[in-house]
Residue, then its C-alpha position, 0 to 999 in steps of 0.5 A: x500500500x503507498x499510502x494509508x490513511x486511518x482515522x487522521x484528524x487535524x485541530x487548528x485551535x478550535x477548528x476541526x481541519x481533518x475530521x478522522x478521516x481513512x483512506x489508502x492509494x495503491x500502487x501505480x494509481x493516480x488519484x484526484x483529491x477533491x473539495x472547497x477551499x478550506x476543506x482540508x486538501x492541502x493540510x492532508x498534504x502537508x501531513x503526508x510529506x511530514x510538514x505537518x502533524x496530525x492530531x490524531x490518528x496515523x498516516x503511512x506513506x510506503x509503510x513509513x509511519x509520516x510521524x515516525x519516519x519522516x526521513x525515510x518518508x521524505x526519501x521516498x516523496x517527490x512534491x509538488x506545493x501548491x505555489x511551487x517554491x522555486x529560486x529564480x535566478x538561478x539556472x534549470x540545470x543548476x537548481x536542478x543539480x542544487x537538489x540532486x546534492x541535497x538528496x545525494x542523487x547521481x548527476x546523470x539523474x538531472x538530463x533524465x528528468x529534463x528529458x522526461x519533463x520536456x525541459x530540455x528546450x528551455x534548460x539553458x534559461x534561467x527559471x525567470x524567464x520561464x513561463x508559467x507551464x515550465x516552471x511547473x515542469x521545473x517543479x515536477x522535474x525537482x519532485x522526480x530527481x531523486x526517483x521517489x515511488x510517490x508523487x503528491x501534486x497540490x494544484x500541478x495545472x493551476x494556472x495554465x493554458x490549454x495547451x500547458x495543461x494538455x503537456x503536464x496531464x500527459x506527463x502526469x498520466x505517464x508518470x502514473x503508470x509505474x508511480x503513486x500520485x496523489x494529486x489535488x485540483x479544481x478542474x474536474x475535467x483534468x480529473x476525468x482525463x487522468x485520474x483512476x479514483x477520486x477521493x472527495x472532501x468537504x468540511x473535513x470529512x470524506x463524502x465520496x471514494x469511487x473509481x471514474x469507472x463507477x462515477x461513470x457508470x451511474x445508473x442515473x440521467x436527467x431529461x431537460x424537457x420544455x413544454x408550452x405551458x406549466x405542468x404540475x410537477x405531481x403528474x410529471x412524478x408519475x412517469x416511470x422511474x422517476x426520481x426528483x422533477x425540478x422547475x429550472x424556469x419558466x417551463x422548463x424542467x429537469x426530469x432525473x430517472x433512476x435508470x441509465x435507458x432513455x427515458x424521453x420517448x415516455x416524456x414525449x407520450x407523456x405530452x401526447x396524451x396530455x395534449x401539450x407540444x414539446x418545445x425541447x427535449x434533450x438529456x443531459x449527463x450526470x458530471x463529476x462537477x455535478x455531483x462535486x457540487x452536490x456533496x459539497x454544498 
């Protein structure tokens, strides 16, 4: 197990950070890390790279206790901060060379992370002069030197481009398929296109822990259906399968079934047999974002 988390709380005075929350991460598996601001995912990180302790409970990374072992910890940890602390006037190579003493890394280790990052165009420059997306790559470069088995990522695409952000999910994604990553981010589509599982926090606490592969495969839809006039949500209710029906606005409403079949042929004979006309009918998919919004609100 790369990292196992069990019953970890955190206090910040009289302020509940970590709520005894337990989790574990498997190897290779990349996983999203999801709340608010303010809901605790950066302070899990700091604990698990030894910046912090808990208050309660314990949290390993690969099978060294985070209080107990924090050398060894460290050692076997490559992170990335939210903020991507970095010297700027200081060359690519010679931050990287900097790192690679500190962690007593053989020099040769520094051209392979380069190459593997897709710094080698710029890392003749200075790290000032690098736009934002290489020195994001700069601080993965410097999370990889020492060659660790678990990569922690605080916002690795805050800020970036499109194009940036195609580059790092990529070498995230590639990284991901030899390594643990644990990685933390606001842009719910970054984490459908990389990410395994997704673990969701607000307030504290864990409120979801499932693979993409079942948050996909819901066994739920919302049909978006727009007659000429008002209906009474009751008589929508007795369609088959029903769920919820919400009157976004005017006539407008949004239908959830509990079944993954297309339900908007009963819609449709629905309105036939109660005389109305039919001024859009669409379905709309339940999103990672969606239900992100539902658990944390």
């Amino acid at each position: 197990m790369s990292i196992e988390v069990t019953n970890l709380s955190k206090v910040y005075g009289n302020q509940k950070a970590l709520n005894a929350i337990s989790f574990k991460v498997n190897k290779p598996e990349i996983v999203g890390f999801l709340g608010p601001n303010g809901a605790g995912k950066s302070t899990m990180m700091k604990i698990l790279t030894t910046y912090l302790e808990a208050s309660e409970g314990t949290a390993s990374v690969n099978g060294f206790n985070v209080q107990d072992n924090k050398q060894q910890v460290q050692q076997s940890v490559g992170y990335l901060p939210e903020h991507n602390p970095l010297y700027l006037d200081m060359y690519v190579r010679e931050y990287l060379a900097f790192n690679a003493n500190v962690y007593k890394t053989p020099k040769t280790r520094i051209e392979e992370v380069i190459e593997l990052t897709g710094l080698t165009p710029e890392a003749h420059k200075k790290i000032e002069q690098l736009s934002k997306g290489y020195r994001q790559r700069v601080g993965l470069a410097n999370a990889l030197l020492h060659n660790p088995d678990v990569l922690i990522l605080d916002e690795p695409t805050t800020g970036l481009d499109p194009n940036q952000l195609v580059d790092i999910r990529n070498l995230i994604r590639n990284i991901g398929k030899e390594k643990t990553v644990f990685l933390s981010t606001h842009i719910m589509q970054e984490v459908e296109a990389m990410c395994d599982r997704v673990i969701i926090i607000n307030k504290g606490e864990i409120v979801a822990n499932k693979t993409l592969k079942e948050l996909q495969s819901k066994k739920e839809q919302v049909v978006i259906v727009e007659f000429d006039y008002r209906v009474e949500d009751a008589f929508l209710l007795k369609l088959p399968k029903v769920k919820k029906v919400v009157n976004t606005h005017d006539f407008v409403y949004e239908i959830t079934f509990d079944t993954p079949d297309d339900m908007r042929s009963h819609v449709f004979d629905f309105a036939h047999d109660n005389q109305l006309k039919i001024l859009q009918l669409n379905q709309k998919n339940a999103s990672l974002e969606s239900l992100f919004r539902e658990l944390t609100n």
